[in-house]
C-alpha positions as CSV (number, residue, x, y, z in Angstrom):
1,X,0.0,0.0,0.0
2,X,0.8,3.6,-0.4
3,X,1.9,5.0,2.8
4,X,0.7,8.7,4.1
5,X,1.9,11.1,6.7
6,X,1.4,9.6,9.8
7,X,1.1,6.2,9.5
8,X,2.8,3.6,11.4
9,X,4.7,0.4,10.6
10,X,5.8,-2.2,12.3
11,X,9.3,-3.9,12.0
12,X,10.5,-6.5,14.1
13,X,9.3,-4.8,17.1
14,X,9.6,-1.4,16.7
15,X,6.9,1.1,15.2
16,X,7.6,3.9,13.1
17,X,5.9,6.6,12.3
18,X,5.7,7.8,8.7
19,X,6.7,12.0,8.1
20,X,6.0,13.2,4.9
21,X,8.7,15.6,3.8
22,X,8.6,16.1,0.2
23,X,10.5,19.1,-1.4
24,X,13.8,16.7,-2.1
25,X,11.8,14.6,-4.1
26,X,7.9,14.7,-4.4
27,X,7.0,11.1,-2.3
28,X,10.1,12.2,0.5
29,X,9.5,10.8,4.2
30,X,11.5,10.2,7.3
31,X,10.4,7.8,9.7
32,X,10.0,8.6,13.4
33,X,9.9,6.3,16.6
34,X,10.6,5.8,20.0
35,X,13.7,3.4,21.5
36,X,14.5,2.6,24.7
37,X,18.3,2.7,25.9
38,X,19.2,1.8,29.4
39,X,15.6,2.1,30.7
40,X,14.8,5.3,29.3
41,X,12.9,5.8,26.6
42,X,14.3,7.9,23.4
43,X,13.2,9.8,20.2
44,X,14.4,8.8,17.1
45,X,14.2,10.1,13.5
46,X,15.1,8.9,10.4
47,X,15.4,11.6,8.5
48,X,15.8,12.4,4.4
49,X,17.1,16.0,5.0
50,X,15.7,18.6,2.5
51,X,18.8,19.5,-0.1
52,X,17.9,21.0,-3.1
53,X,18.3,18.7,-6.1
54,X,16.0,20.0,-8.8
55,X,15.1,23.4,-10.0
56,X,13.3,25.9,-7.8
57,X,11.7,27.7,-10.5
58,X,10.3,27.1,-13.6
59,X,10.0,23.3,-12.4
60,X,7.1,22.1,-14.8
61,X,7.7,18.4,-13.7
62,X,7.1,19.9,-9.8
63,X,5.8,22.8,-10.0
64,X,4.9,22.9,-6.0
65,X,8.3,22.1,-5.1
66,X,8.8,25.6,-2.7
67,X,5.2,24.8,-1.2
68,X,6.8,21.4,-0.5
69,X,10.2,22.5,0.7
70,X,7.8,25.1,2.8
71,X,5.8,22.5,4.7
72,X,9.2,20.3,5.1
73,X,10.8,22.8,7.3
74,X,8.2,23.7,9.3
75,X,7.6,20.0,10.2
76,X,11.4,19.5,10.7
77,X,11.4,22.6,13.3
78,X,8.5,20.8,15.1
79,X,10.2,17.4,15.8
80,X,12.9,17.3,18.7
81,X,14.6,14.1,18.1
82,X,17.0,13.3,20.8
83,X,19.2,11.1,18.3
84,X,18.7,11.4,14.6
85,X,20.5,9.9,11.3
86,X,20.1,10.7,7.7
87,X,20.6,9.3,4.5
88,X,23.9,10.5,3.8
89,X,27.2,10.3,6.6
90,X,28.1,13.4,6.3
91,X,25.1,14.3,7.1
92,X,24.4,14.0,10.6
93,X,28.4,13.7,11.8
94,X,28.0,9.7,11.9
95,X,31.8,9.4,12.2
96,X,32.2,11.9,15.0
97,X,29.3,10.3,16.6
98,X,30.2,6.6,16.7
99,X,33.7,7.7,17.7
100,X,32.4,9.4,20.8
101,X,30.0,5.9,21.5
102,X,26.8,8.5,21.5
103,X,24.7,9.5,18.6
104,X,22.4,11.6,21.1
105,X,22.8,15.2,19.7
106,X,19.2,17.0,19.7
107,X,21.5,20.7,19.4
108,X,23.3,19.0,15.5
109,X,19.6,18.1,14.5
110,X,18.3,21.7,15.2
111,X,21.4,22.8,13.8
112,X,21.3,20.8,10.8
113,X,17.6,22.0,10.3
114,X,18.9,25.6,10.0
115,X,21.9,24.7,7.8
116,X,19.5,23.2,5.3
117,X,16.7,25.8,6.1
118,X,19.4,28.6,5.0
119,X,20.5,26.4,2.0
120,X,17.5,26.3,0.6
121,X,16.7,30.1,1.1
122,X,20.2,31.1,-0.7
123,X,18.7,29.1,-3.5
124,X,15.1,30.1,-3.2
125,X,16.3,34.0,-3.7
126,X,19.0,33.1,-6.1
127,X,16.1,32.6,-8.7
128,X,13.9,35.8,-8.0
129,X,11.6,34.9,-5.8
């Protein structure tokens, strides 16, 4: 089936929660859920962070791609994840943080957020708008 925003799946006994974050690519999500480490519990996200890969304007193949992008960030900036990965290494610091034996870091995610929040803004104005 086609998953939507906020729906949860099961995998060998965890549940995550589906986040709809399109802007990268129209169908983007990230996937949220809760662990538990030593007896406390944690949030999690697996997120695709928002780069800018296709054309902000003129985008007749995806023509609501700043709407999108839009919507993205504002969900991102609502979600506190206390450990958080991403598609790519680089990233979310995964070297850094498996050196140090912790990949808690809920300050890199917000962080991050703004990093690819600013990105996309330096882009957005580079084309007029």
């Amino acid at each position: 089936r086609r998953l939507k925003h906020g729906d949860r799946i099961s995998l060998g006994g965890s549940e995550l929660t589906v986040q709809l974050m399109p802007g990268h690519t129209k169908g983007s999500v990230s996937y949220s859920m809760t662990v538990e480490e030593g007896g406390r519990k944690r949030s999690v996200l697996i997120v695709n962070m928002p780069s800018v890969v296709m054309p902000l304007a003129g985008n007749t193949w995806y023509p609501d791609i700043v709407r999108d992008y839009e919507s993205t960030f504002r969900l991102l900036k609502n979600l506190a994840p206390e450990i958080w990965v991403a598609g790519h290494a680089s990233q979310y610091d995964m070297a850094k943080k498996h050196q140090a034996g912790s990949f808690v870091d809920p300050q890199g995610y917000q962080a991050a957020v703004e990093r690819f929040e600013r990105l996309f803004r330096e882009k957005l104005a580079a084309t007029g708008r």
